[in-house]
C-alpha positions as CSV (number, residue, x, y, z in Angstrom):
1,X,19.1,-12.8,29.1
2,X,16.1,-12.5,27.0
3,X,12.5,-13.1,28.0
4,X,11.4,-16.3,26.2
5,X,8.2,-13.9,25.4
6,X,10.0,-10.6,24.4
7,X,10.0,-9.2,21.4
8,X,13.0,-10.3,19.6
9,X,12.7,-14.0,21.2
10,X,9.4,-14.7,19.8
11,X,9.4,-14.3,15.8
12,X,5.3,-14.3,15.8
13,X,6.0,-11.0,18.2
14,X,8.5,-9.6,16.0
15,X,6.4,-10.0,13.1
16,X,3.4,-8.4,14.7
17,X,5.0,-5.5,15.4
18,X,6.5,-4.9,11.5
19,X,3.4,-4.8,10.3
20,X,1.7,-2.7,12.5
21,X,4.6,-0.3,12.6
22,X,4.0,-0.5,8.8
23,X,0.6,0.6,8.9
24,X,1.5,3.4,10.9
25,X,4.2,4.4,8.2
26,X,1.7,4.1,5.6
27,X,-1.0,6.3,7.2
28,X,1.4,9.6,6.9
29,X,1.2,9.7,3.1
30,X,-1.6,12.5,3.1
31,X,-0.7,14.3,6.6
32,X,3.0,15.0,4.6
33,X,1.4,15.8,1.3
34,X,-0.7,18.3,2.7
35,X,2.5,19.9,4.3
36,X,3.9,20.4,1.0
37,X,4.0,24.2,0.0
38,X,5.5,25.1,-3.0
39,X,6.6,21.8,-4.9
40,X,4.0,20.0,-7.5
41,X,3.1,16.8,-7.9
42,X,5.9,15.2,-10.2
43,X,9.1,17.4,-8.2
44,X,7.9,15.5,-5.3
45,X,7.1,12.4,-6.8
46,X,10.6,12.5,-8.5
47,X,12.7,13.3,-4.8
48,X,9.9,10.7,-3.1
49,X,10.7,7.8,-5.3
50,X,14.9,8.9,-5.6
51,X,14.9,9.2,-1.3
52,X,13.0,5.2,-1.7
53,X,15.7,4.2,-4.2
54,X,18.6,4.7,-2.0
55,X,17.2,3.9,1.2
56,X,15.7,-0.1,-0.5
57,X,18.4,0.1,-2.7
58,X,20.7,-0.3,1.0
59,X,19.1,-2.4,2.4
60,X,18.5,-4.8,-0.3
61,X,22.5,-4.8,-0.3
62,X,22.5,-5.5,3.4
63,X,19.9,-8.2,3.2
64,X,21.6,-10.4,0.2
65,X,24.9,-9.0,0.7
66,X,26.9,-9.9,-2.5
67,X,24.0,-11.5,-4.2
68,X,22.0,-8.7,-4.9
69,X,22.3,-7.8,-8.8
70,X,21.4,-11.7,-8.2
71,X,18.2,-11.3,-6.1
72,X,16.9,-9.0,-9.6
73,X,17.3,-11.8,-11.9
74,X,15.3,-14.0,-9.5
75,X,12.2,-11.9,-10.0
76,X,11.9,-12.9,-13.7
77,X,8.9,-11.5,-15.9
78,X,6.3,-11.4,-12.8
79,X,8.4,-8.9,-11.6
80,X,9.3,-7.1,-14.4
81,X,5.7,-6.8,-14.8
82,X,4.9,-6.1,-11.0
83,X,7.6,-2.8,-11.2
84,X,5.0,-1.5,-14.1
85,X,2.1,-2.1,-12.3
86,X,3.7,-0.9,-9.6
87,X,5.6,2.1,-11.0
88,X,2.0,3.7,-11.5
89,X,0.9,3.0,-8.4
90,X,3.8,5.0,-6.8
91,X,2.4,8.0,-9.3
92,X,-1.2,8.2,-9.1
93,X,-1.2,7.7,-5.2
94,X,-0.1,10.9,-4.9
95,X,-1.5,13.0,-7.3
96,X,-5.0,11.1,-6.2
97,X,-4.0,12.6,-2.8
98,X,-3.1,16.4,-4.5
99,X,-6.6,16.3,-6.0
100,X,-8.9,15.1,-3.7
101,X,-9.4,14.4,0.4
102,X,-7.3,11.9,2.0
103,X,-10.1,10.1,3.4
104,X,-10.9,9.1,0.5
105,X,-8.3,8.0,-1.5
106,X,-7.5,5.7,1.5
107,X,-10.9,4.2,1.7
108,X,-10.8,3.4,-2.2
109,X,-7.4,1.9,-1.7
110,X,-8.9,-0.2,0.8
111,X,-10.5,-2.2,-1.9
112,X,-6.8,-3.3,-2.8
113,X,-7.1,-6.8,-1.2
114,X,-10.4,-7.4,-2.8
115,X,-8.8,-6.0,-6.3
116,X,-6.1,-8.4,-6.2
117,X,-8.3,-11.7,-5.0
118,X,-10.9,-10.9,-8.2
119,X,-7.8,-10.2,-10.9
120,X,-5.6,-13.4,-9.1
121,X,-9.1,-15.2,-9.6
122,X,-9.3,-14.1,-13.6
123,X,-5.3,-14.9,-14.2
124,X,-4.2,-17.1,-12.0
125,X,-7.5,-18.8,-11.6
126,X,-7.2,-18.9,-7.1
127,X,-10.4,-20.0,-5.8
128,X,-12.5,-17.6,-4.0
129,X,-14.6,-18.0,-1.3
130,X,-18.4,-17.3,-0.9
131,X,-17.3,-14.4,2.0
132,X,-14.7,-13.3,-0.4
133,X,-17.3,-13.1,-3.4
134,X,-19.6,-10.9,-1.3
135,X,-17.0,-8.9,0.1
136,X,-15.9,-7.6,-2.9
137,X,-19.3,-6.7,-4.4
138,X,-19.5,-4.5,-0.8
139,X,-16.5,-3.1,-1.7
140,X,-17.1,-2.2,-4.9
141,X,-20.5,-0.8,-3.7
142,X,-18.6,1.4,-1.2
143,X,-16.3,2.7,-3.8
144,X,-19.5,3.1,-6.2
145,X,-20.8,5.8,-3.7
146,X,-18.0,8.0,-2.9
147,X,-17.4,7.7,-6.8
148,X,-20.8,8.9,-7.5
149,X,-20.3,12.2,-5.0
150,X,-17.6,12.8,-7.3
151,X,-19.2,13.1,-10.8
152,X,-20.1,16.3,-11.8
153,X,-18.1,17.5,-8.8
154,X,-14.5,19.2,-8.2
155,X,-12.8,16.0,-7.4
156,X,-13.5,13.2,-10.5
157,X,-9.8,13.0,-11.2
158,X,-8.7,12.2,-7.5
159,X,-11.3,9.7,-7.4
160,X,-10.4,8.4,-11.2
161,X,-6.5,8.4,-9.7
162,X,-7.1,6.8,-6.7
163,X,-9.4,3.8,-8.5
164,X,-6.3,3.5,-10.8
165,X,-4.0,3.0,-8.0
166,X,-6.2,0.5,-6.3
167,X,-6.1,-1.2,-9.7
168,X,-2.4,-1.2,-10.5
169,X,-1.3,-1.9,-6.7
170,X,-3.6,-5.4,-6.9
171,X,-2.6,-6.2,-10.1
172,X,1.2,-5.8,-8.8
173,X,0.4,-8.1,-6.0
174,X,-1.0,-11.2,-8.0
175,X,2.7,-11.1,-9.8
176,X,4.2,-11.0,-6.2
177,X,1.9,-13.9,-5.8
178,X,2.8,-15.7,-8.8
179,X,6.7,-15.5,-7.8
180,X,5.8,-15.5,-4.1
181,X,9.0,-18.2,-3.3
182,X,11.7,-15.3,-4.1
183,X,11.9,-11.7,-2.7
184,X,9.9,-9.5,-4.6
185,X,11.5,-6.7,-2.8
186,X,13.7,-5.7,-6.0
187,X,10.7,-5.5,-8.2
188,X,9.6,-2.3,-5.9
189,X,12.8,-0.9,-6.2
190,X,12.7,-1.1,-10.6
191,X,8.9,0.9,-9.8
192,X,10.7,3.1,-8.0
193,X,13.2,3.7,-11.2
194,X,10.2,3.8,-13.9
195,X,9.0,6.6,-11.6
196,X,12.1,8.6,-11.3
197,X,12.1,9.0,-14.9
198,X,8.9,9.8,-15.7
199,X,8.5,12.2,-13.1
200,X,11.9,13.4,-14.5
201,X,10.4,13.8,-17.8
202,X,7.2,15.9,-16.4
203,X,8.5,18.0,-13.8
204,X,8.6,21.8,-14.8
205,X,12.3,21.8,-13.1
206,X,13.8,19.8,-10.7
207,X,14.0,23.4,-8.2
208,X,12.9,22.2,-4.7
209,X,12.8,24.1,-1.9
210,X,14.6,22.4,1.6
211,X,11.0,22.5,3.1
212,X,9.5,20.6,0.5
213,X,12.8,18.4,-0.3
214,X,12.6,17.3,3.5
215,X,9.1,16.5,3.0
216,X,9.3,14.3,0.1
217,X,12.4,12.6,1.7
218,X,9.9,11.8,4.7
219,X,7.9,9.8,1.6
220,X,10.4,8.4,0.3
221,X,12.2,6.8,3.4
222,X,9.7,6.8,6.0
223,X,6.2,6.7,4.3
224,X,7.3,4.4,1.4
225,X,10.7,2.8,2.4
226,X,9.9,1.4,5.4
227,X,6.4,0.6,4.6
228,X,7.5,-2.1,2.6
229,X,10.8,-3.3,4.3
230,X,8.6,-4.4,7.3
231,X,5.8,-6.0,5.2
232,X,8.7,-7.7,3.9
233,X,9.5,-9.1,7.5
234,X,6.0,-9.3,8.8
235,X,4.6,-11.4,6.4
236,X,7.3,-13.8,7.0
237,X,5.8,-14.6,10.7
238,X,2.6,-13.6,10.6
239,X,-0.6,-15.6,8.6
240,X,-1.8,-13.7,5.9
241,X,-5.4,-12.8,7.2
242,X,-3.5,-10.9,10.1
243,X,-1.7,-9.4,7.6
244,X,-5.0,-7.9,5.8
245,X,-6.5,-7.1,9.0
246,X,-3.7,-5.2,10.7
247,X,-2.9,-3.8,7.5
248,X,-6.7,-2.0,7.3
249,X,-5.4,0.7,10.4
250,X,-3.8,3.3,7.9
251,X,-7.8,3.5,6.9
252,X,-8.4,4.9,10.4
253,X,-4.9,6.3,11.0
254,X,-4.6,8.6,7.6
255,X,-7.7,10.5,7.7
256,X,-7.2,11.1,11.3
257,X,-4.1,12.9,11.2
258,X,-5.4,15.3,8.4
259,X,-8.5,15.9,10.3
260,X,-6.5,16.8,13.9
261,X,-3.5,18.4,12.1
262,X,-5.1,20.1,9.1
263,X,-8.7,20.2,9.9
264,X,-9.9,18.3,6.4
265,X,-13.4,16.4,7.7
266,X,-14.3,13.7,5.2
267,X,-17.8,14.7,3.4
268,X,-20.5,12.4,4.6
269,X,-20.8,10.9,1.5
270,X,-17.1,9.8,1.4
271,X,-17.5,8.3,5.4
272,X,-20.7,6.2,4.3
273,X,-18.8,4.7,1.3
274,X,-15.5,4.4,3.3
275,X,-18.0,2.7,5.8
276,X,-19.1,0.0,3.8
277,X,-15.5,-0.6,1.8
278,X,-13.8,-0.9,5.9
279,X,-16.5,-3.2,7.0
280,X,-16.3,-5.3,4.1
281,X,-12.6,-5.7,4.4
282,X,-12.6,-6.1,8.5
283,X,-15.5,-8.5,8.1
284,X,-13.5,-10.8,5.4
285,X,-10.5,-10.6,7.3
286,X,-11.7,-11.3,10.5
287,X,-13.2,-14.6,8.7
288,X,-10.5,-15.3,7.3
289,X,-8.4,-15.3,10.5
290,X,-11.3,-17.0,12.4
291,X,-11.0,-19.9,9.8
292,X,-7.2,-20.2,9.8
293,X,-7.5,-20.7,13.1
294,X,-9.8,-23.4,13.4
295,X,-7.9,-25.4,10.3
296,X,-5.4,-27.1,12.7
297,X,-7.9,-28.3,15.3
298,X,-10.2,-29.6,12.6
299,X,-7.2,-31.5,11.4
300,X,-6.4,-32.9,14.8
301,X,-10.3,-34.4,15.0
């Protein structure tokens, strides 16, 4: 018999542990790019994205069973516009990561959040908070110093890259947010397709060798594939600010495997910006949480 506090008995629990498990997932992106030795950017972009299509592919057939081609309709145009925004995510996080440190890459794509609130603020005209407000302009800040190191330097198109994911990755999530009552889940998967064919179109060849095929199939399922899947079932239990909050450990995680496995150190530079961009997102979401939290008993007053 089942604790009435075990994992699978208690869906706030069960939540919890998705999304943590999914920041963990998330953080491996650069320690398995760096492990890449012979493919380039768009061969493993193209296996990546083809391993993610068949592993969401299976378990969106699992989760709606025979009203999948169904659950694709149901996105409508926010998610035929979320798979662009998406699509280019998928492709510039990775070459960001081919061109310049892992550290930071992750800390400008910790300004996602922050992205997202200001461009769901322009279109769909969501109320931000004071916090939020300030937050963002730290952020931004953060991002404007380890952009700065990289003018005039030998990484300006990582940085570039990495920007443009933040950008198309926040912009993606204000159309989940605008069709937040359906599974969005099928809107990944059409990125995923958009990115198969473009990297299909760049790629020198298709040759891969097994080394780097069994990295990019590590992407694909483990880094990318199951990254999403347990957002998917996290955010179904757990408030949103938790979400945010939890969702911040990659930014610790990923630059610590590189620097144990690999030895890359993050320039000082890059931690004092990735400083101010993680303290302005902990900060917010801590509020955030904080005020979530004292909404029911103000109610009960």
């Amino acid at each position: 018999m089942l604790n009435k506090n075990s994992l699978f008995d208690s869906p706030y629990a069960f939540g919890l542990f998705c999304v943590i498990s999914a920041s963990f997932f998330t953080s491996l992106a650069g320690i398995l790019v760096r492990l890449v030795e012979e493919a380039d950017g768009w061969q493993l972009q193209f296996y990546r994205v083809v391993s993610f299509l068949v592993f969401i592919f299976g378990f969106l057939c699992w989760r709606h069973r025979g009203r999948c081609l169904q659950s694709f309709r149901d996105i409508g145009r926010p998610g035929l516009l979320a798979a662009c925004f998406l699509g280019v995510a998928f492709v510039t996080y990775i070459f960001a990561m081919i061109e310049t440190s892992v550290a930071k890459v992750v800390f400008i794509g910790s300004a996602s959040p922050f992205v997202a609130a200001l461009i769901a603020w322009l279109v769909l005209r969501e109320r931000l908070a004071p916090r939020t407000l300030v937050a963002i302009a730290a952020a931004m800040l953060g991002i404007a110093i380890m952009m700065g190191e990289s003018i005039g330097g030998r990484d300006p198109l990582g940085a570039g890259l990495a920007l443009l994911q933040v950008v198309s990755y926040g912009s993606a999530l204000v159309c989940f947010r605008a069709r937040r009552q359906v599974d969005m889940l099928p809107a990944a998967a059409l990125a995923g397709i958009l990115a198969m064919l473009v990297s299909a179109v760049m790629a020198p060849d298709l040759g891969i060798s097994a080394h780097d095929f069994g990295i990019a199939v590590l992407l694909g399922v483990v880094q990318l594939g199951f990254q999403y899947v347990l957002v998917a079932l996290g955010t179904r239990h757990v408030p949103a600010g938790e979400v945010a909050l939890l969702g911040r450990l990659q930014v610790v995680l990923a630059p610590l495997w590189v620097w144990l496995a690999l030895g890359e150190v993050p320039t000082p530079v890059t931690l004092i910006g990735g400083a101010v961009v993680v303290g302005a997102v902990v900060v917010n979401s801590l509020a955030s949480l904080w005020r979530e939290r004292r909404l029911p008993v103000a109610a009960g007053d």
